[in-house]
C-alpha positions in Angstrom: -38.5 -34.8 -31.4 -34.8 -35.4 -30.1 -34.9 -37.2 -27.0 -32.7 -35.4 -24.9 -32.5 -36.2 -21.3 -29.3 -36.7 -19.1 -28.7 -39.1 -16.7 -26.1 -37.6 -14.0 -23.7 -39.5 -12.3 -23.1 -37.6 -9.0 -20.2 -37.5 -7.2 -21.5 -38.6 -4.3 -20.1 -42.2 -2.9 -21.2 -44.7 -1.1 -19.3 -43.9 2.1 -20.8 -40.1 2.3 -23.8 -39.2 3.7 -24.8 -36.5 1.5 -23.2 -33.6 -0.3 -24.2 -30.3 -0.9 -23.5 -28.0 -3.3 -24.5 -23.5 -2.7 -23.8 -21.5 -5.9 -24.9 -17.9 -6.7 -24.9 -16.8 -10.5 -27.1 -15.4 -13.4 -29.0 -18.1 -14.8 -29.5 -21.8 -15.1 -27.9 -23.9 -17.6 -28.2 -27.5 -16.6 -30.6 -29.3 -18.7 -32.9 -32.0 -17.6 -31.8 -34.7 -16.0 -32.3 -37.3 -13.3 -30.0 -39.1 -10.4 -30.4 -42.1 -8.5 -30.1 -39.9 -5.4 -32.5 -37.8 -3.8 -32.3 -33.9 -4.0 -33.5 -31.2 -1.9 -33.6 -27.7 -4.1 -33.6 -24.0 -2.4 -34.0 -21.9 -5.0 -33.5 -17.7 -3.8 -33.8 -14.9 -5.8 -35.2 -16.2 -8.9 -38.9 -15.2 -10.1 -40.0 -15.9 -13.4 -37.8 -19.1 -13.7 -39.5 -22.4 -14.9 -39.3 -25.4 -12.8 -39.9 -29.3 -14.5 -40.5 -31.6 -12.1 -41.7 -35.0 -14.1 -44.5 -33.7 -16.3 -45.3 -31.1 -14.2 -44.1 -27.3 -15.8 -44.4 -24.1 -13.3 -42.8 -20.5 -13.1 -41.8 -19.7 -9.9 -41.4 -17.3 -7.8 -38.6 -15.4 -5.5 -38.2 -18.6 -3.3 -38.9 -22.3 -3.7 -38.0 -25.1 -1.8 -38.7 -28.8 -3.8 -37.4 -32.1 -2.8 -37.2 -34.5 -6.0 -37.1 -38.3 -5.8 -34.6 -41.1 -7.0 -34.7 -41.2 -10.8 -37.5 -38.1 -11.3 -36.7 -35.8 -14.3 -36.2 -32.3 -12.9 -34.5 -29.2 -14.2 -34.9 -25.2 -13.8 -34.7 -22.8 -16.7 -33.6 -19.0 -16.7 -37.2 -18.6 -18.9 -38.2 -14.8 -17.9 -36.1 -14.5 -14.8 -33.7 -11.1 -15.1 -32.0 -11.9 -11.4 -28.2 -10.9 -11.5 -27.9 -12.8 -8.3 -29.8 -16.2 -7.8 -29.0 -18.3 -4.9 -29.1 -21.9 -5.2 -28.4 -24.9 -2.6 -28.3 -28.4 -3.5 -28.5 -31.4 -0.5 -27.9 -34.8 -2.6 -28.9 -38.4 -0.6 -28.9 -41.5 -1.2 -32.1 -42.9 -1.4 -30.9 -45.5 1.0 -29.6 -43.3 3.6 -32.9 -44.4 5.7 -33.2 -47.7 5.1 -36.9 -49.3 4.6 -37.0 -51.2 8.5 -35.6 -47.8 9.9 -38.1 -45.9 8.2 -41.3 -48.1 9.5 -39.8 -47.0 13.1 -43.3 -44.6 14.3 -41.3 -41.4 14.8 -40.1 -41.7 11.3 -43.7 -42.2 9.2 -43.7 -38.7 8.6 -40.3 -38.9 6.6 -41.1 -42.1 4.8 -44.5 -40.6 3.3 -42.5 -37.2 1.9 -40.0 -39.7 0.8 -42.6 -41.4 -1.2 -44.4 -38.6 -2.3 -41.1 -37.0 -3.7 -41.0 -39.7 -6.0 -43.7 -37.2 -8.1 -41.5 -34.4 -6.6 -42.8 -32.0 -3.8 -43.1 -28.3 -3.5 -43.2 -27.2 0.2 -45.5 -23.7 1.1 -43.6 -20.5 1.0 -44.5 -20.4 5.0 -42.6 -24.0 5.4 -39.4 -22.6 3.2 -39.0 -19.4 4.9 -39.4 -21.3 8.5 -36.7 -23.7 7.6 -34.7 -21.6 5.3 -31.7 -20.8 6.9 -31.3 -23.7 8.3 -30.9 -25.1 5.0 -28.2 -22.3 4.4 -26.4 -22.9 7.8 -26.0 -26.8 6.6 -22.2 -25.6 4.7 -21.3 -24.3 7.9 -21.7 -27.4 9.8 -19.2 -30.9 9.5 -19.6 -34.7 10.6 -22.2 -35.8 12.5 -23.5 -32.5 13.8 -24.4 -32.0 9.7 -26.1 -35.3 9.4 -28.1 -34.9 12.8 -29.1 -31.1 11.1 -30.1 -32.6 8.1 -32.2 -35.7 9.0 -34.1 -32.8 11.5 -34.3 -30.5 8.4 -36.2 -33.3 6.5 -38.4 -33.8 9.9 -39.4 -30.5 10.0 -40.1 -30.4 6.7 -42.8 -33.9 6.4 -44.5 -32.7 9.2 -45.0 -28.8 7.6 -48.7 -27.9 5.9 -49.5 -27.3 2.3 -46.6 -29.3 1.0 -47.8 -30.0 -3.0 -47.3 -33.0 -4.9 -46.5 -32.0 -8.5 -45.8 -34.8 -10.8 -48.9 -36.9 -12.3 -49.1 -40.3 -10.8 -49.0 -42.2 -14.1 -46.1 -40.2 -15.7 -43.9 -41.6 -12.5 -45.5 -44.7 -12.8 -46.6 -44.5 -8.9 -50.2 -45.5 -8.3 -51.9 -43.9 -5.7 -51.2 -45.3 -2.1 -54.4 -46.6 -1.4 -54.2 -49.7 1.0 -56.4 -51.8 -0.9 -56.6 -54.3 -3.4 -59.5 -53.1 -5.0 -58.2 -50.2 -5.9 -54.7 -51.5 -7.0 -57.1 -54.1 -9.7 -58.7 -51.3 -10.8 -55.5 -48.8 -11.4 -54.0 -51.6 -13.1 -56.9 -51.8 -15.9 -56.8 -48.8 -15.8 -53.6 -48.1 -16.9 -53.7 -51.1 -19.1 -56.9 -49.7 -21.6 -56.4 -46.2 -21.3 -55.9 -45.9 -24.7 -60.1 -46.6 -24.9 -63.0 -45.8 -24.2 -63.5 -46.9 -20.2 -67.1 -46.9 -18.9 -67.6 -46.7 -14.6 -69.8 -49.7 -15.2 -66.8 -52.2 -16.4 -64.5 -50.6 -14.2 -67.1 -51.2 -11.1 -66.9 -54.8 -12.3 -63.4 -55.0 -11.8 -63.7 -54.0 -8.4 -67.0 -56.2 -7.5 -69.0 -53.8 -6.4 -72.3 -51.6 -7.9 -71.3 -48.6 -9.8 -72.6 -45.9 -7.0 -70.7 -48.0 -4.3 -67.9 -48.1 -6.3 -68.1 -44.2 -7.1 -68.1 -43.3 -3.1 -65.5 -46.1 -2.7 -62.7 -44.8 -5.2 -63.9 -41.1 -4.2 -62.9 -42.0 -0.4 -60.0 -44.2 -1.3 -58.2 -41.7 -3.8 -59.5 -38.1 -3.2 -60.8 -38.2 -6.6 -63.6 -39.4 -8.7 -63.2 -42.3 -11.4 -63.3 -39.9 -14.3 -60.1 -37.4 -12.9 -58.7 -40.5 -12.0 -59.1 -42.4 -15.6 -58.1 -38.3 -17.3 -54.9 -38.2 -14.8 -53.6 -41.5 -16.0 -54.6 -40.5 -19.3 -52.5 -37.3 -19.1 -49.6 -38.7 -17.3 -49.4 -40.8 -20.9 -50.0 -38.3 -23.0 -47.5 -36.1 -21.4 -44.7 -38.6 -21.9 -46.0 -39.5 -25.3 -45.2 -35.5 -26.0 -42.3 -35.6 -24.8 -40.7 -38.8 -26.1 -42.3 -39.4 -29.2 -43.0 -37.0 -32.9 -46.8 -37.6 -33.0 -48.9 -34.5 -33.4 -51.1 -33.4 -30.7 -53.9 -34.7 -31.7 -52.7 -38.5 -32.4 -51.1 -38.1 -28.8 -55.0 -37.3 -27.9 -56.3 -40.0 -29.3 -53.5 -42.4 -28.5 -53.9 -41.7 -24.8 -58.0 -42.4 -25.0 -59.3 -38.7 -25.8 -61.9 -38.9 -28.7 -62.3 -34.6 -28.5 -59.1 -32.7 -29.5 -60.7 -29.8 -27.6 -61.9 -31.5 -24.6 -57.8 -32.9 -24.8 -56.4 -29.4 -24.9 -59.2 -28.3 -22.3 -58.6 -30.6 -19.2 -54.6 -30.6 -20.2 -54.4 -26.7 -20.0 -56.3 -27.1 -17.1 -54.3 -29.8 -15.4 -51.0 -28.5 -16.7 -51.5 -24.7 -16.8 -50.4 -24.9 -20.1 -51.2 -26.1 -23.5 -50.0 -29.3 -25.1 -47.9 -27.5 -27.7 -46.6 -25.2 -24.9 -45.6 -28.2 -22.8 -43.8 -30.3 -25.6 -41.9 -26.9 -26.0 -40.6 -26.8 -22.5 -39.2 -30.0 -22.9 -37.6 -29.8 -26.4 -34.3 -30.1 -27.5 -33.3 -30.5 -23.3 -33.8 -34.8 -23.3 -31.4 -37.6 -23.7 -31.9 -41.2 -22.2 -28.6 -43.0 -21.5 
């Protein structure tokens, strides 16, 4: 497959703040790409569209609000969308705009968790975007520091809203999960290491010192998931850039990425990915270019 992803160089300087961009018109036409900055996305008017976010693939609906991380492949796609009129606004950041020390402030963990999570790219709820919507729109009306204030309230608002969804597979943006312990940070990294074979819970409870039905409550508590949905996401985050970047047929991307069953491959990705592997390699074809 053509690799054929772009790497943007915003215009966006060092001595701005952040820039935004509001456009209406008929379709999308930017291919995938990825920025050092971060981007907040309100997408109006536009059902049956296809969103990439990472490795994650969705059609979306009439609104959509997604904030993308520094570096995170991302694009939208006109896909069965017939809207004459689709509204999009665009807020670009540098990623340093909140520095690290500022961020650890307490009335700012909020923001620095959705800024971590966006580095798998997150979808807020319909209830969050319509709430904060106009807002968003009134940003092009406001200048100087009364914008920046507005905006840095805008992203309050929105880490402390409900059913925010992360979309991106861990793996895929080579985050691990945020776990606060060591244990866990061993066992992600053999994980990720020997993926590409068979892994039983008993080696893996090794790794972490601790008997295999400890370890199964342990990771369960730590991670939200058990071992095996843990050992499959990693699994799939490799198989979906293995898709995307490579020629190999489906099946030696299964078995490459540690699935011995072409079905039970095909299976948990559909399920994972609401699509099929062959489906999902299509999204991204002919639309990726590393610089």
């Amino acid at each position: 497959m053509q690799q054929n992803i772009m790497r943007e160089i915003t215009p966006l300087t060092q001595n701005d703040c952040f820039m935004l961009f509001s456009r209406v018109k008929k379709e999308f036409s930017f291919p995938l790409h990825c920025h050092e900055e971060f981007e907040l996305n309100l997408i109006l008017n536009a059902p049956g569209a296809k969103r990439i976010v990472g490795d994650h693939v969705e059609v979306i609906e009439d609104q959509e609000l997604v904030l993308i991380g520094s570096n995170l492949n991302h694009a939208w796609f006109t896909h069965q969308c017939v809207s004459e009129e689709i509204q999009e606004l665009t807020i670009q950041f540098h990623k340093d705009l909140l520095d690290e020390k500022f961020l650890r402030r307490n009335q700012l963990s909020f923001i620095q968790k959705m800024l971590e999570n966006a580095q798998r790219g997150i979808l807020f709820s319909r209830e969050a975007t319509t709430q904060i919507r106009e807002r968003i729109l009134g940003l092009e009306h406001k200048v100087g520091f009364d914008s920046v204030l507005e905006l840095l309230s805008i992203l309050h608002d929105l880490s402390t809203s409900r059913n925010m969804r992360v979309l991106s597979d861990s793996s895929f943006t080579a985050e691990r999960p945020q776990a606060n312990s060591r244990r866990i940070e061993k066992v992600f990294e053999y994980l990720n290491t020997y993926y590409s074979r068979p892994i039983t819970l008993a080696e893996v409870a090794k790794i972490a010192n601790m008997p295999e039905v400890s370890f199964s409550r342990f990771i369960k508590k730590r991670t939200g998931t058990t071992f095996i949905d843990s050992l499959n996401e990693i699994r799939l985050g490799h198989a979906s850039r293995m898709l995307i970047d490579t020629t190999h047929s489906v099946a030696e991307v299964a078995y490459k990425c540690g699935f011995n069953n072409i079905s039970n491959f095909n299976r948990i990705f559909k399920k994972r990915k609401k699509c099929t592997p062959k489906e999902f390699r299509l999204s991204f074809s002919g639309t990726r270019l590393f610089i």
